[in-house]
SERO-4910 file (N, C-alpha, C, O; in steps of 0.05 Angstrom, whole numbers):
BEGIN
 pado doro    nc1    nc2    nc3   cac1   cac2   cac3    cc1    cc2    cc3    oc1    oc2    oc3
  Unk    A   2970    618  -3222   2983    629  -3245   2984    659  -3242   2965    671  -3233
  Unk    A   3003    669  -3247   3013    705  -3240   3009    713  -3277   3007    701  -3298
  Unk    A   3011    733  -3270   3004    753  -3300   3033    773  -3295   3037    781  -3271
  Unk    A   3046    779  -3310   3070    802  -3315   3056    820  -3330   3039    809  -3344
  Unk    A   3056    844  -3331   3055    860  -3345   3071    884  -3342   3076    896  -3321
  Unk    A   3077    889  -3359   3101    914  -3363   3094    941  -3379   3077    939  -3397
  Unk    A   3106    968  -3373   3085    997  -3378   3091    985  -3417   3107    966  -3417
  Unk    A   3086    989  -3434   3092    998  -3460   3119   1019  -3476   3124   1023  -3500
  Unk    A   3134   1033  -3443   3147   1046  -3453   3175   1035  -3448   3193   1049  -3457
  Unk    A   3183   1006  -3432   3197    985  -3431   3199    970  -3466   3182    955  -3473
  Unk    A   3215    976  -3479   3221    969  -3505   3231    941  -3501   3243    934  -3480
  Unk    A   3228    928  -3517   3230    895  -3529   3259    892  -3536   3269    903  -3556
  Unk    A   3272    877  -3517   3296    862  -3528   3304    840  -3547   3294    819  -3539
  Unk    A   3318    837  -3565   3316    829  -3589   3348    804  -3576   3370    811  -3567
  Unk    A   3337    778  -3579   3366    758  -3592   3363    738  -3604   3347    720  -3601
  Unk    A   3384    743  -3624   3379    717  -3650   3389    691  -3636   3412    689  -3625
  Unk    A   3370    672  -3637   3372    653  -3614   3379    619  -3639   3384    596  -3634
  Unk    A   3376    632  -3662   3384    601  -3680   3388    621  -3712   3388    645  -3717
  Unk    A   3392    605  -3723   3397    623  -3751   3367    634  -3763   3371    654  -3777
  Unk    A   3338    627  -3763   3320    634  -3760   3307    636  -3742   3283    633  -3746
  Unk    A   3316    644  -3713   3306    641  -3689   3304    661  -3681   3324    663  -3666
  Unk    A   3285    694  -3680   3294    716  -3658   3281    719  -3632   3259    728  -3635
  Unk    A   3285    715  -3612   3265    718  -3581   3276    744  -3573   3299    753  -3572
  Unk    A   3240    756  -3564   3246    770  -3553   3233    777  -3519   3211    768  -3511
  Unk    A   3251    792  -3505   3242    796  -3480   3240    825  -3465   3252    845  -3472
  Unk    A   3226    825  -3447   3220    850  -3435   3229    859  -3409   3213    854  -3391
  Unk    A   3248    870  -3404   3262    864  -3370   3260    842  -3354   3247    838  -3334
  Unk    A   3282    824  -3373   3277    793  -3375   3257    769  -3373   3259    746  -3365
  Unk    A   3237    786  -3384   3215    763  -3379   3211    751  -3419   3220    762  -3439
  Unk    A   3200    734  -3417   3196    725  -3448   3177    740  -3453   3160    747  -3436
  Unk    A   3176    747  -3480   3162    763  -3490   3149    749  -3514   3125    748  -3518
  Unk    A   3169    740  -3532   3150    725  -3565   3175    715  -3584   3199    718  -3584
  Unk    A   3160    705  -3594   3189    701  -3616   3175    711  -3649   3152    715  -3655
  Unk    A   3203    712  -3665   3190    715  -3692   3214    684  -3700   3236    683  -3689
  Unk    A   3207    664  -3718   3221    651  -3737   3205    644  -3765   3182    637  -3771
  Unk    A   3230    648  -3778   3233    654  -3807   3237    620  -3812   3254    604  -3805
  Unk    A   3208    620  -3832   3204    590  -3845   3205    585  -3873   3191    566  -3882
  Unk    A   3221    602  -3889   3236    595  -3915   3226    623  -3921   3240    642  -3926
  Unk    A   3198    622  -3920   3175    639  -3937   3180    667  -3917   3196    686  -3921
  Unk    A   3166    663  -3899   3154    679  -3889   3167    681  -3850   3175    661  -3837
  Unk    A   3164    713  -3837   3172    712  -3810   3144    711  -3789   3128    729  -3786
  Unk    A   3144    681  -3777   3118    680  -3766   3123    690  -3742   3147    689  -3734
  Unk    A   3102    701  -3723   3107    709  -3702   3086    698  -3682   3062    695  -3688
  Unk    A   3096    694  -3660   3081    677  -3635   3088    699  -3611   3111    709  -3610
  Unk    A   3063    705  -3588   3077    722  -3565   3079    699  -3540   3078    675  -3541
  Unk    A   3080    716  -3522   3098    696  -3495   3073    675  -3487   3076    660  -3468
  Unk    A   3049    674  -3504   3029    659  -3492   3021    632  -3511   3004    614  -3508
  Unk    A   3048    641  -3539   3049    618  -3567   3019    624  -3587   3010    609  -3605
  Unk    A   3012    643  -3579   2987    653  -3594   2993    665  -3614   3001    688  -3611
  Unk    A   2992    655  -3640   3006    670  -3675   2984    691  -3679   2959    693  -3681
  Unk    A   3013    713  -3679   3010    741  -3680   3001    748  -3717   2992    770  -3725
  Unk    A   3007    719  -3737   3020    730  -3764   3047    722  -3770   3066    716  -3756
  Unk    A   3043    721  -3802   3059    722  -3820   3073    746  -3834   3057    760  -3847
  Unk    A   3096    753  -3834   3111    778  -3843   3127    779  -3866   3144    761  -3867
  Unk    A   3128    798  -3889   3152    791  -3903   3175    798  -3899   3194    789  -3912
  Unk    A   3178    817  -3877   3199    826  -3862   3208    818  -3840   3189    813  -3826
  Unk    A   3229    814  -3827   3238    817  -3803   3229    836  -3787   3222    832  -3764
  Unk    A   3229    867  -3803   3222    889  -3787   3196    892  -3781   3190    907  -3762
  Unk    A   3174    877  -3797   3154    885  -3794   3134    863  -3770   3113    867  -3756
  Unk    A   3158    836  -3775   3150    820  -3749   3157    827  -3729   3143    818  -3710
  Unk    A   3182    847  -3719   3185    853  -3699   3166    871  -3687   3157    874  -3664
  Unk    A   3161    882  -3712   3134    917  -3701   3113    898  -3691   3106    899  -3667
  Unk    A   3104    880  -3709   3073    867  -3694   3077    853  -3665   3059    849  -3648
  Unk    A   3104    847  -3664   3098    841  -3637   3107    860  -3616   3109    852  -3593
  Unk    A   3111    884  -3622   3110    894  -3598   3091    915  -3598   3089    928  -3577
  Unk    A   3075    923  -3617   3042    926  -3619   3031    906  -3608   3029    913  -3585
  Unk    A   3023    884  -3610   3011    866  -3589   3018    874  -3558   3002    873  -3538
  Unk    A   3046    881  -3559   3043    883  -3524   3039    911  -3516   3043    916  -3493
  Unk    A   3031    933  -3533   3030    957  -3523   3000    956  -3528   2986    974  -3516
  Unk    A   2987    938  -3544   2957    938  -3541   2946    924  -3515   2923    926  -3506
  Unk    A   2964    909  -3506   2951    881  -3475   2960    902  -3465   2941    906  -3450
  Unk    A   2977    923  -3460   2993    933  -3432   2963    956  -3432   2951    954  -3411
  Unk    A   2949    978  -3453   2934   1000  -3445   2916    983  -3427   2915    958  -3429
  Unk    A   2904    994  -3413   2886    987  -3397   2850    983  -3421   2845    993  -3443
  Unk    A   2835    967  -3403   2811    948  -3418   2781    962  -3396   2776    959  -3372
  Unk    A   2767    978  -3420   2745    983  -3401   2726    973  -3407   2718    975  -3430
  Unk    A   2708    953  -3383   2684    937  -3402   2662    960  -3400   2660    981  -3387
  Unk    A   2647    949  -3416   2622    962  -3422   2606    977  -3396   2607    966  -3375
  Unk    A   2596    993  -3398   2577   1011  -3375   2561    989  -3362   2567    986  -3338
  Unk    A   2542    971  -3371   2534    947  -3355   2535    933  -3347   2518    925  -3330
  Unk    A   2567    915  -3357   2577    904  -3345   2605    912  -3308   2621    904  -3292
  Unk    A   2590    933  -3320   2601    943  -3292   2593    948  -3266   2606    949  -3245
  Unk    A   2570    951  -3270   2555    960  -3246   2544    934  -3228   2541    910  -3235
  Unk    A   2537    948  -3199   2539    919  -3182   2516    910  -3185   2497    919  -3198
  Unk    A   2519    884  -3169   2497    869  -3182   2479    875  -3155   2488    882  -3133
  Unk    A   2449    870  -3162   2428    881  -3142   2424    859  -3133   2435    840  -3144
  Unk    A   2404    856  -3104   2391    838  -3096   2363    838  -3106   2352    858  -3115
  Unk    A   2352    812  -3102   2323    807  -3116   2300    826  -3095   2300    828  -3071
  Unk    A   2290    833  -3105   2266    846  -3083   2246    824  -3073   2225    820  -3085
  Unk    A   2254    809  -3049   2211    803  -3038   2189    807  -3046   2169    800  -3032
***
């Protein structure tokens, strides 16, 4: 399995893909969708993991491309979990 990742400054392409349907993509890769379920615009990203419920269109669009500018910064683990691991002493 491969991982895509793209910088954050690659902006989210938007197409209305059904009459409540918007997908969006990132230099053609899938990115998430938002669809609108009477109530509310739910949003799922490219991994089907629900991002939320929106009362907006605009504001489902923002969360999901906050989700991908939060996966794209880079992840530092903790000071301990970093360091190598020793051998046992004799």
């Amino acid at each position: 399995m491969s991982t895509t990742t793209f910088p954050p400054s690659d902006p989210l392409t938007w197409k209305q893909a059904d009459a409540d349907v918007h997908v969006a993509t990132r230099n053609g890769e899938f990115a998430g969708f938002v669809e609108f379920d009477g109530t509310a615009h739910l949003v799922r990203d490219n991994h089907g993991t629900d991002l939320g419920a929106f009362d907006s269109l605009h504001d489902a669009f923002r969360a999901l491309e906050e989700a991908h500018e939060s996966a794209a910064s880079p992840q530092f683990l903790p000071r301990a979990w970093r360091r190598r691991a020793r051998r046992a002493r004799a």
